[in-house]
Short mmCIF file of the C-alpha atoms (twelve columns), coordinates in Angstrom:
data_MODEL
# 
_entry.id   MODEL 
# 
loop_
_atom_site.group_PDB 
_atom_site.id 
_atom_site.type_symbol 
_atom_site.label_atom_id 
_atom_site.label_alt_id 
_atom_site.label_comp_id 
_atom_site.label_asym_id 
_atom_site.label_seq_id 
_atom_site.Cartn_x 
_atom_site.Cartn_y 
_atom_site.Cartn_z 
_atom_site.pdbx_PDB_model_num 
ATOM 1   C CA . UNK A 1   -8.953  1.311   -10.822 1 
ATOM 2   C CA . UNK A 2   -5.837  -0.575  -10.081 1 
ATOM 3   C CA . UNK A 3   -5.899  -2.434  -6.084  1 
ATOM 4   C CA . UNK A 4   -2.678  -2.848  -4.772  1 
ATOM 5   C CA . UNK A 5   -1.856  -5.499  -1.950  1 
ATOM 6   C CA . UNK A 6   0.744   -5.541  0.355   1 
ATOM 7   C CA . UNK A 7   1.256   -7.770  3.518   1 
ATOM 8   C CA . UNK A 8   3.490   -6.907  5.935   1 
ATOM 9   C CA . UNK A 9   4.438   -8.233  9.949   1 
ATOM 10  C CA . UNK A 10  3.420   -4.625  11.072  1 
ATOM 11  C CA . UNK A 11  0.236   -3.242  11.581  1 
ATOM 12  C CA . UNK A 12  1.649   -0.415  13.496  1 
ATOM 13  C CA . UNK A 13  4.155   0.599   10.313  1 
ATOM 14  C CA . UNK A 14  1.047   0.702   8.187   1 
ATOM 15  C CA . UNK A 15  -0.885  2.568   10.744  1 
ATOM 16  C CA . UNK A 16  2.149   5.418   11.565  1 
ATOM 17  C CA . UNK A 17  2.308   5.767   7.648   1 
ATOM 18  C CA . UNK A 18  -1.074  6.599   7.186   1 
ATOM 19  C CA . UNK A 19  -1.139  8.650   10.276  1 
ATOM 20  C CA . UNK A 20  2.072   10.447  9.022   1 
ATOM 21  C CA . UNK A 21  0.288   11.447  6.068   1 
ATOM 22  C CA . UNK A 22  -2.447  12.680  8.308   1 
ATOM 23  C CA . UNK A 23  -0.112  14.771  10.143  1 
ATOM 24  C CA . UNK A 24  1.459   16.520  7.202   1 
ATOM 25  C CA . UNK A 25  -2.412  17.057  5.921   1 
ATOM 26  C CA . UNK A 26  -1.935  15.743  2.653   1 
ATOM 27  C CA . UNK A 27  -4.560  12.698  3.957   1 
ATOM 28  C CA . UNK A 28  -7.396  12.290  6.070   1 
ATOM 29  C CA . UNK A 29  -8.750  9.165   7.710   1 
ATOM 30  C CA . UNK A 30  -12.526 8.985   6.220   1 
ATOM 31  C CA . UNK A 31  -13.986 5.447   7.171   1 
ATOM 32  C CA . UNK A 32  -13.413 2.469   9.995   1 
ATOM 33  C CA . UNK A 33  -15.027 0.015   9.067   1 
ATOM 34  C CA . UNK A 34  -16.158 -2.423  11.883  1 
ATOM 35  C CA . UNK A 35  -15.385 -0.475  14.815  1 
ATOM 36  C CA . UNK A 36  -17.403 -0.044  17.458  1 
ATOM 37  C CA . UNK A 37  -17.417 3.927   17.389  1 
ATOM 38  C CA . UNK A 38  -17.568 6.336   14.140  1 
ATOM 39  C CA . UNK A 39  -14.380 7.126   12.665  1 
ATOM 40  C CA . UNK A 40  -14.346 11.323  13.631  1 
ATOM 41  C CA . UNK A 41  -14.790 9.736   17.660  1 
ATOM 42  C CA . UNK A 42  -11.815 7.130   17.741  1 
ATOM 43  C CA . UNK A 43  -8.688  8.157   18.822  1 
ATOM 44  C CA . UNK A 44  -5.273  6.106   17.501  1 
ATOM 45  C CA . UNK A 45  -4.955  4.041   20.782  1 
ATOM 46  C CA . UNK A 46  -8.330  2.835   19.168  1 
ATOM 47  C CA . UNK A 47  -7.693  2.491   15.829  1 
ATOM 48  C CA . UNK A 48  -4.758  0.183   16.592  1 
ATOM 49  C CA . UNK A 49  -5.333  -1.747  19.343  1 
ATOM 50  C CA . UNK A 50  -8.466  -2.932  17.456  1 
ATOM 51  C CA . UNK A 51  -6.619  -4.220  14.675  1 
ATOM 52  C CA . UNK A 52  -3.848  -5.778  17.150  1 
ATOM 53  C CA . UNK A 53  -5.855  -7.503  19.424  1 
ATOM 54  C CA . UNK A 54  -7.974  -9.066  16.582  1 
ATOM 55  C CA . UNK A 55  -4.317  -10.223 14.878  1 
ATOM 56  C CA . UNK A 56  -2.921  -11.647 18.836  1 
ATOM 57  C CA . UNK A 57  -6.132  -14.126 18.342  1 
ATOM 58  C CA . UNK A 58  -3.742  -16.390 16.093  1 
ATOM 59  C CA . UNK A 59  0.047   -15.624 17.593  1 
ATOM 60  C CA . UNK A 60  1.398   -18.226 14.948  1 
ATOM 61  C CA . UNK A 61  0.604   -16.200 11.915  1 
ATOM 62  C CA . UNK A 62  3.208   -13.708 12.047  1 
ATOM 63  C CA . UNK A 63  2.162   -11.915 8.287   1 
ATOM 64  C CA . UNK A 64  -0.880  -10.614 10.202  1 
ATOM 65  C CA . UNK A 65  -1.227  -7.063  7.938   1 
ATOM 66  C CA . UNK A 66  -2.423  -6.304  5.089   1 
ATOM 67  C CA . UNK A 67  -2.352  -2.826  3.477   1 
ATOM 68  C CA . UNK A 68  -4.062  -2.068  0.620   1 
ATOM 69  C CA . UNK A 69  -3.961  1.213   -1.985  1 
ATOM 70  C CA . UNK A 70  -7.085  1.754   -4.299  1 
ATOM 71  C CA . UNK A 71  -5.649  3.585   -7.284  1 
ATOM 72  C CA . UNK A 72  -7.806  6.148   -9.395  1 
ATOM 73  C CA . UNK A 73  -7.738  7.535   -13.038 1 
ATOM 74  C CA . UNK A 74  -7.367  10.879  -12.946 1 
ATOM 75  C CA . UNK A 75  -10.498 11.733  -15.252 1 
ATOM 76  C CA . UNK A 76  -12.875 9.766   -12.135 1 
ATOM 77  C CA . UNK A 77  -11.733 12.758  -9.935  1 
ATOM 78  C CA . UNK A 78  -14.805 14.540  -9.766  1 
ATOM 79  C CA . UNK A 79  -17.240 11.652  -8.984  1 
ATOM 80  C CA . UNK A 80  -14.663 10.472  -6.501  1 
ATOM 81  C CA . UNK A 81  -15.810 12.341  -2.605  1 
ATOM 82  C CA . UNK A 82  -15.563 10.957  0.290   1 
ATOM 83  C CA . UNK A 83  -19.038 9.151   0.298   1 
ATOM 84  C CA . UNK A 84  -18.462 7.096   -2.586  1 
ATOM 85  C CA . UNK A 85  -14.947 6.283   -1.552  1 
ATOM 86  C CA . UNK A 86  -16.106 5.093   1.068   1 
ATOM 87  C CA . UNK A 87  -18.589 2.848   -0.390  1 
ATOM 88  C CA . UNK A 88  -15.848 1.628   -2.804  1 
ATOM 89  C CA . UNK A 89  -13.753 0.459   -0.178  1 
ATOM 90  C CA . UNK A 90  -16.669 -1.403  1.716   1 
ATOM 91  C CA . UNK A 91  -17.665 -3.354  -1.661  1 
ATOM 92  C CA . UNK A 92  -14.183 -4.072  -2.230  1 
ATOM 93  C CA . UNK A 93  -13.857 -5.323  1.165   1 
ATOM 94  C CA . UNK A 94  -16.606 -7.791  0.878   1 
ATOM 95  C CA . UNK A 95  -15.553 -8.944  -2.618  1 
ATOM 96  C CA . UNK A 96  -11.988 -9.695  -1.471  1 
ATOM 97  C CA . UNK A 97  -13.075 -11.688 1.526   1 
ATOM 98  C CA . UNK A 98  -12.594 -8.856  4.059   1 
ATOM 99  C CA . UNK A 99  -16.114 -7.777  4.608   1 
ATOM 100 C CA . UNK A 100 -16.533 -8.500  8.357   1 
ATOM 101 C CA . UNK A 101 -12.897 -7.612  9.180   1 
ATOM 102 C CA . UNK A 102 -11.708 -4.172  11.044  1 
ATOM 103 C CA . UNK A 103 -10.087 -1.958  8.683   1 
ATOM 104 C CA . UNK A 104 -9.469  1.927   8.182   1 
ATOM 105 C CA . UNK A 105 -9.858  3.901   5.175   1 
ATOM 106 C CA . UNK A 106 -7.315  6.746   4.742   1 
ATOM 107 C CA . UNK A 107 -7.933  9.514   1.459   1 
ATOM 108 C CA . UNK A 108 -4.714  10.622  0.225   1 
ATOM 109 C CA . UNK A 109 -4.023  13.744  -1.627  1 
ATOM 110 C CA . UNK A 110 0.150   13.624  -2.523  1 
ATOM 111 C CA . UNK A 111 -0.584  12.001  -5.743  1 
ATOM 112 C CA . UNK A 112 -2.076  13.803  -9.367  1 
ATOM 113 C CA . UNK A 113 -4.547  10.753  -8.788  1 
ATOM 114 C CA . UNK A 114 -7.320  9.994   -6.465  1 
ATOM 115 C CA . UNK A 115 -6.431  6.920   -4.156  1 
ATOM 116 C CA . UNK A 116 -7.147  5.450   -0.504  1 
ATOM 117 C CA . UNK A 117 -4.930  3.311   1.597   1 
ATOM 118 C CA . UNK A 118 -7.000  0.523   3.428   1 
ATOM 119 C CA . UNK A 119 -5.288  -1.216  6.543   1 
ATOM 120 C CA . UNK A 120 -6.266  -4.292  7.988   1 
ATOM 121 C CA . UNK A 121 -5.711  -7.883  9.498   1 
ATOM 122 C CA . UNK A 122 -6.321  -11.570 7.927   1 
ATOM 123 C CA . UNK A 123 -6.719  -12.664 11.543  1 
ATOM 124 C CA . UNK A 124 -10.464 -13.522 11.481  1 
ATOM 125 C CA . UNK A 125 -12.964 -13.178 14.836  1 
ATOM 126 C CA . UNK A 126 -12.478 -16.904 15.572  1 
ATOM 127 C CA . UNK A 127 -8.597  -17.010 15.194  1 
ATOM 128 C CA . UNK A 128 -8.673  -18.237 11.797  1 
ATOM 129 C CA . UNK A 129 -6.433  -16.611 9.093   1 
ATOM 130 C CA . UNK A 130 -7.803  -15.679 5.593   1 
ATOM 131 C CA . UNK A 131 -5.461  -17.108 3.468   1 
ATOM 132 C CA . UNK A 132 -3.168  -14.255 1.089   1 
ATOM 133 C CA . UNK A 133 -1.700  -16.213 -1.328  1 
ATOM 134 C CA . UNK A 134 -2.703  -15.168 -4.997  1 
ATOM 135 C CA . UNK A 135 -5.153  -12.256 -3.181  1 
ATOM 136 C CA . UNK A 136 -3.974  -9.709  -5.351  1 
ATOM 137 C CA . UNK A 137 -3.808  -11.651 -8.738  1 
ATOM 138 C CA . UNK A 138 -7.624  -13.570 -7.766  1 
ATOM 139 C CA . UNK A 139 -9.906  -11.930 -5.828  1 
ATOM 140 C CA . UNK A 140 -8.505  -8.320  -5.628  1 
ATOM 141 C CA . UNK A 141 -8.052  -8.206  -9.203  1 
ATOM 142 C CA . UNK A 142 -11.598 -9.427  -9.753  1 
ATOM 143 C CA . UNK A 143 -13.044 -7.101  -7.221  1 
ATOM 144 C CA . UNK A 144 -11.238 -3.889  -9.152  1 
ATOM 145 C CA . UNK A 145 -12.522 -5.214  -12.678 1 
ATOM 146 C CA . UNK A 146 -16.176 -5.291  -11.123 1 
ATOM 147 C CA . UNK A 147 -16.149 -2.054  -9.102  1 
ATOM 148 C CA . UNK A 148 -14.759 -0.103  -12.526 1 
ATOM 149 C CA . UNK A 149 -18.114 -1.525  -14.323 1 
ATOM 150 C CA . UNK A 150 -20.407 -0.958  -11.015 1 
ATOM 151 C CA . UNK A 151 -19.375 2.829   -10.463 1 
ATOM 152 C CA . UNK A 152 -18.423 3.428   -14.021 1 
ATOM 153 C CA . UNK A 153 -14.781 4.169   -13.583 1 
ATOM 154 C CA . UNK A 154 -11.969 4.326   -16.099 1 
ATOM 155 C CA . UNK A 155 -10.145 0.541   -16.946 1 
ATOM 156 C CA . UNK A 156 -7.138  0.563   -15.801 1 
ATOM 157 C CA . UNK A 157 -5.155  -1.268  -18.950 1 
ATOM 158 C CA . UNK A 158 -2.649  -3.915  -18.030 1 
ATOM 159 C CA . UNK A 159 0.485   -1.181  -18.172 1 
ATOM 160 C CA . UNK A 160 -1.014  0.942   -15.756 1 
ATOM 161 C CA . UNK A 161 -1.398  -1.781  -13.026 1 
ATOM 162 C CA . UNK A 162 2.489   -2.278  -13.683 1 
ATOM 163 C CA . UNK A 163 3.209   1.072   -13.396 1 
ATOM 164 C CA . UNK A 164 2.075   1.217   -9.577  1 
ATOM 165 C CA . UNK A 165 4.412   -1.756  -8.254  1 
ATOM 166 C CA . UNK A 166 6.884   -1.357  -5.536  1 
ATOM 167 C CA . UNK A 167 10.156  0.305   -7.744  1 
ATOM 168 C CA . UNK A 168 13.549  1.145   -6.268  1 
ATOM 169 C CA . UNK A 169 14.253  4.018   -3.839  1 
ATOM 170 C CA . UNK A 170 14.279  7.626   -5.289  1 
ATOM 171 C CA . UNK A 171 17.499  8.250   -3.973  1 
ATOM 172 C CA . UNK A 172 17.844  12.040  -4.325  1 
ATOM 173 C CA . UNK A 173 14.519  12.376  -2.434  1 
ATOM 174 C CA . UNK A 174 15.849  10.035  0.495   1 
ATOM 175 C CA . UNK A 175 19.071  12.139  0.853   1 
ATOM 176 C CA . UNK A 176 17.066  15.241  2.222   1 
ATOM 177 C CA . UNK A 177 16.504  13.593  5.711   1 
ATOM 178 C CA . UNK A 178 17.131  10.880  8.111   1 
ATOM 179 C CA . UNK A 179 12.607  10.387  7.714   1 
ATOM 180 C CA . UNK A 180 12.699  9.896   4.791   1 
ATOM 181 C CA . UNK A 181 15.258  7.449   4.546   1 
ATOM 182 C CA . UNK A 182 13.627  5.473   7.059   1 
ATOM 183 C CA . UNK A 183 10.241  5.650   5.569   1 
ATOM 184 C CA . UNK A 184 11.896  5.021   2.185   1 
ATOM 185 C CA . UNK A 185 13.537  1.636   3.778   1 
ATOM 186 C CA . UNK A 186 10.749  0.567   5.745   1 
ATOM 187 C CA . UNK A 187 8.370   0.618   2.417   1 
ATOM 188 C CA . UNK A 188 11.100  -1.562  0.688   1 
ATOM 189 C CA . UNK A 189 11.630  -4.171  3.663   1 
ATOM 190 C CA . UNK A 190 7.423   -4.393  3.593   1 
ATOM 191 C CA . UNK A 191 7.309   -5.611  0.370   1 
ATOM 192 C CA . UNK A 192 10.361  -7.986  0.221   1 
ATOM 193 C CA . UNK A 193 10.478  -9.773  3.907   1 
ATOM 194 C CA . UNK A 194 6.876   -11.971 3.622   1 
ATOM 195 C CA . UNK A 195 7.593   -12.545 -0.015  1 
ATOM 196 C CA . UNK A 196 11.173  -13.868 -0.593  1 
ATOM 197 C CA . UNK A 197 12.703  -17.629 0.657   1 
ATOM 198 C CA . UNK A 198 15.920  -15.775 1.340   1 
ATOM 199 C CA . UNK A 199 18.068  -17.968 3.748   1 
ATOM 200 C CA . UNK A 200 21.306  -15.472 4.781   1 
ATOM 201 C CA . UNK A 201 22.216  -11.916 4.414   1 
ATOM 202 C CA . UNK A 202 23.920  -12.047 1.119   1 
ATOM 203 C CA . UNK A 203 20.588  -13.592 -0.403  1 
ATOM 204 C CA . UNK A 204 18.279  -10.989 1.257   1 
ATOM 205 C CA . UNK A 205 20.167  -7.993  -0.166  1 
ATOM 206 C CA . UNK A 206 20.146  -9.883  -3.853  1 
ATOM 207 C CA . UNK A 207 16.378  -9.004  -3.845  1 
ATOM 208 C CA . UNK A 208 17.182  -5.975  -1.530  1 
ATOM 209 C CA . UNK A 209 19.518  -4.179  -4.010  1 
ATOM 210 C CA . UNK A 210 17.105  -4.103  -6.967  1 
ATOM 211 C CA . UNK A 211 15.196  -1.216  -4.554  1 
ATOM 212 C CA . UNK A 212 18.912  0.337   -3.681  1 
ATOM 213 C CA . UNK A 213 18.601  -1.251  -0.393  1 
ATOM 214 C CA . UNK A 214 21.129  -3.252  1.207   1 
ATOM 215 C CA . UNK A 215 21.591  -4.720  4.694   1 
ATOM 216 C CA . UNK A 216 25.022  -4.136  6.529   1 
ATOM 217 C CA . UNK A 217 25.957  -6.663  9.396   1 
ATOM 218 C CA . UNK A 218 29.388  -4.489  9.546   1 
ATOM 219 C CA . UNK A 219 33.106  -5.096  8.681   1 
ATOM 220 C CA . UNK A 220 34.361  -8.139  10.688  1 
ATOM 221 C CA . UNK A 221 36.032  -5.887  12.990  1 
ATOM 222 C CA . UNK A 222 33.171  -3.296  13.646  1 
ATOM 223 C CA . UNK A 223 31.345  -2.661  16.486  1 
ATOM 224 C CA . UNK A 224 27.633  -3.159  14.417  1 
ATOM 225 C CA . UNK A 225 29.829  -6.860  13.923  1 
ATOM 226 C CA . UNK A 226 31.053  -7.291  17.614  1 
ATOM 227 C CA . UNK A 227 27.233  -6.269  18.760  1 
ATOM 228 C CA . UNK A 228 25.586  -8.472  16.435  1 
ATOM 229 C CA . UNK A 229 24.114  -5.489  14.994  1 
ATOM 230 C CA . UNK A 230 22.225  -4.697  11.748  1 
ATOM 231 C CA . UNK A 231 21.745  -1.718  9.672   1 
ATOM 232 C CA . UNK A 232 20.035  -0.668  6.680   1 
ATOM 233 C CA . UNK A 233 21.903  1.862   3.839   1 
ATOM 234 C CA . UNK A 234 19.965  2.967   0.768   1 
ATOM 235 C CA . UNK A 235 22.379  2.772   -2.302  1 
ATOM 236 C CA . UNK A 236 22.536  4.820   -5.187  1 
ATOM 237 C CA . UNK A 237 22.700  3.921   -8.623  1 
ATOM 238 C CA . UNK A 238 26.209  2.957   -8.776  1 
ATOM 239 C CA . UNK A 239 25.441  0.285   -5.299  1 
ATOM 240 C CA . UNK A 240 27.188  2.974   -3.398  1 
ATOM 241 C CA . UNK A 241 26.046  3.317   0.285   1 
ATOM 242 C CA . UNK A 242 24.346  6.679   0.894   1 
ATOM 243 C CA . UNK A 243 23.426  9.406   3.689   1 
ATOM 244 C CA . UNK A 244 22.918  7.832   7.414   1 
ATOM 245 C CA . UNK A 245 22.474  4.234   7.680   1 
ATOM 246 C CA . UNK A 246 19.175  2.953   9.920   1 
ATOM 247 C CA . UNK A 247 19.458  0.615   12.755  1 
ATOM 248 C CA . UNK A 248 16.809  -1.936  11.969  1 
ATOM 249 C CA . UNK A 249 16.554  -1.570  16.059  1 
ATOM 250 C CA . UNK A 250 14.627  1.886   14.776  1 
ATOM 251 C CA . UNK A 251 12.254  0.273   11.886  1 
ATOM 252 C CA . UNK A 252 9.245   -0.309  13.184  1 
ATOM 253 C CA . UNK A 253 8.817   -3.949  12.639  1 
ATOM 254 C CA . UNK A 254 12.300  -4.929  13.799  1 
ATOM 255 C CA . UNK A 255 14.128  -6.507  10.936  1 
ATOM 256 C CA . UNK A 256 17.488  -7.169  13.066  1 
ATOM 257 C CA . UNK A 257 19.712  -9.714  12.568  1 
ATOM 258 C CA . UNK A 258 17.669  -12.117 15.286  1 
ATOM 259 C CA . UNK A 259 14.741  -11.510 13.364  1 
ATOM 260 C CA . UNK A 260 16.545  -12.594 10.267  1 
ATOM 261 C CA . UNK A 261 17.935  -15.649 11.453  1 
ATOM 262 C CA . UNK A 262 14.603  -16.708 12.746  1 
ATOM 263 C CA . UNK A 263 13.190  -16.183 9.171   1 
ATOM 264 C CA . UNK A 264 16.583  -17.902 7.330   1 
ATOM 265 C CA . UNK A 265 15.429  -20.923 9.130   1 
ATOM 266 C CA . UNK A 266 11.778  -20.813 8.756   1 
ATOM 267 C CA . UNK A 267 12.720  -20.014 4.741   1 
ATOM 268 C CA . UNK A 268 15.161  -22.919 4.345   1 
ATOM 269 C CA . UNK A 269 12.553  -25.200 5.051   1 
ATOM 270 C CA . UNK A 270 9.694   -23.605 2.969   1 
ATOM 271 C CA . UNK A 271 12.068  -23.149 0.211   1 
ATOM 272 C CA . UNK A 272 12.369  -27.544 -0.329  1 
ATOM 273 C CA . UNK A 273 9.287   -28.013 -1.845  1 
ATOM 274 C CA . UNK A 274 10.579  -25.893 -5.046  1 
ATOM 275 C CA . UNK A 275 14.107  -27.319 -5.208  1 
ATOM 276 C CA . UNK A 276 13.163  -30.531 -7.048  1 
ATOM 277 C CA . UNK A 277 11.180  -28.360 -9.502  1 
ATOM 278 C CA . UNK A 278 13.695  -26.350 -10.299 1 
ATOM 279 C CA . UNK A 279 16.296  -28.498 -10.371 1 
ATOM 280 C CA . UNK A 280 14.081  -30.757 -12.712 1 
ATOM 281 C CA . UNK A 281 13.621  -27.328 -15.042 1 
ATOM 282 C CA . UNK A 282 17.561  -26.627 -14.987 1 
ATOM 283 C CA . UNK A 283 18.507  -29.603 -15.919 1 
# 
């Protein structure tokens, strides 16, 4: 079994992803765990808002999200319905720390291989935040290891667990529609905005480009420039600018150029505490 964490700014993104899936009936929401009614009785006013007003209990932590796939070998198909899914994602909940937060279990069938997507909040029920750094190298990868032995699943090997990290855009795939381009971006800007200290434009798309994303503030001239506007392009392999560009405006989460000021500042001064080391290791 091979966990896969991802925290994001936007329960809602995770949520319309899931649902999106849902809609196109290639997944089905099978557990909520910690709701107040059973999952076939909530409707997705309910879902959210339960996960949103437990994260608005601490307004300061703004990477309030987390969004979790549970990856399966293709031979553990059979022993894999909805029951014991279920009760994989509950023990995995409680070994990662998450046991007594709200969280919804989707089922997934686009994929040769069995896997769930679990969204939820670190914002505990006093306002606390359960801390993500290392989650997915400590305690997730611990809680996999443990679940493969409990329930007798295949071991995932080492280059399996590589195989299902965040790779660049399939471009052909993104050309076919303005959806999927968005969908295609907003994966990419999921994975990169929490994680990177990026402190301008030209930084961000550095890390942006390896996924054939890039972030356009315009020609100096342009009205996206004159507007203070920001859009996102997906590139193809030659770091040429493809199809219809996204206003961040339209993402979800928001990733304008406000937003990205806010966080150039916030990463300039997170970003100190590693300059001395590095410097120290360049030199």
């Amino acid at each position: 079994m091979v966990a896969i964490v991802h925290q994001s700014t936007s329960i809602r993104n995770a949520l319309h992803y899931n649902e999106h899936k849902v809609k196109q009936k290639v997944a089905e929401l099978i557990h909520a765990g910690n709701y107040p009614k059973d999952v076939e009785l909530l409707s997705f006013s309910e879902r959210i808002n339960r996960l949103q007003r437990q994260a608005e209990l601490n307004i300061r932590t703004k990477v309030n999200c987390v969004h979790i796939s549970l990856n399966f070998d293709e031979a553990d198909k059979p022993k894999l319905n909805n029951e014991k899914l279920r009760e994989i994602a509950d023990i995995y909940m409680q070994k990662i720390g998450f046991g007594e937060q709200p969280y919804l279990v989707y089922r997934h069938h686009d994929a040769g291989h069995e896997h769930i997507h679990i969204v939820t909040t670190n914002i505990k029920n006093d306002g606390k935040r359960i801390a993500l750094h290392n989650l997915a190298r400590n305690q997730s990868m611990t809680a996999a290891k443990e679940i493969e032995k409990e329930f007798n699943l295949t071991v995932a090997t080492d280059k399996q667990r590589l195989a299902y990290q965040l790779k660049p855009i399939n471009t052909v795939k993104a050309e076919y529609g303005r959806f999927e381009t968005k969908r295609a971006i907003t994966n990419v800007l999921d994975h990169v905005l929490p994680k990177y200290k990026y402190t301008s434009v030209a930084e961000l798309n550095a890390v942006l480009k390896l996924y054939n994303v890039v972030a356009d503030t315009g020609n100096k001239d342009s009205r996206i420039a004159r507007n203070g506007g920001l859009v996102y392009h997906i590139l193809n392999n030659k770091g040429e600018k493809l199809g219809v560009p996204i206003k961040a405006s339209l993402i979800y989460n928001k990733p304008t150029l406000k937003f990205l000021q806010e966080k150039f500042s916030e990463n300039e001064m997170l970003r100190q505490q590693h300059k001395m080391r590095l410097k120290n290791t360049v030199v």
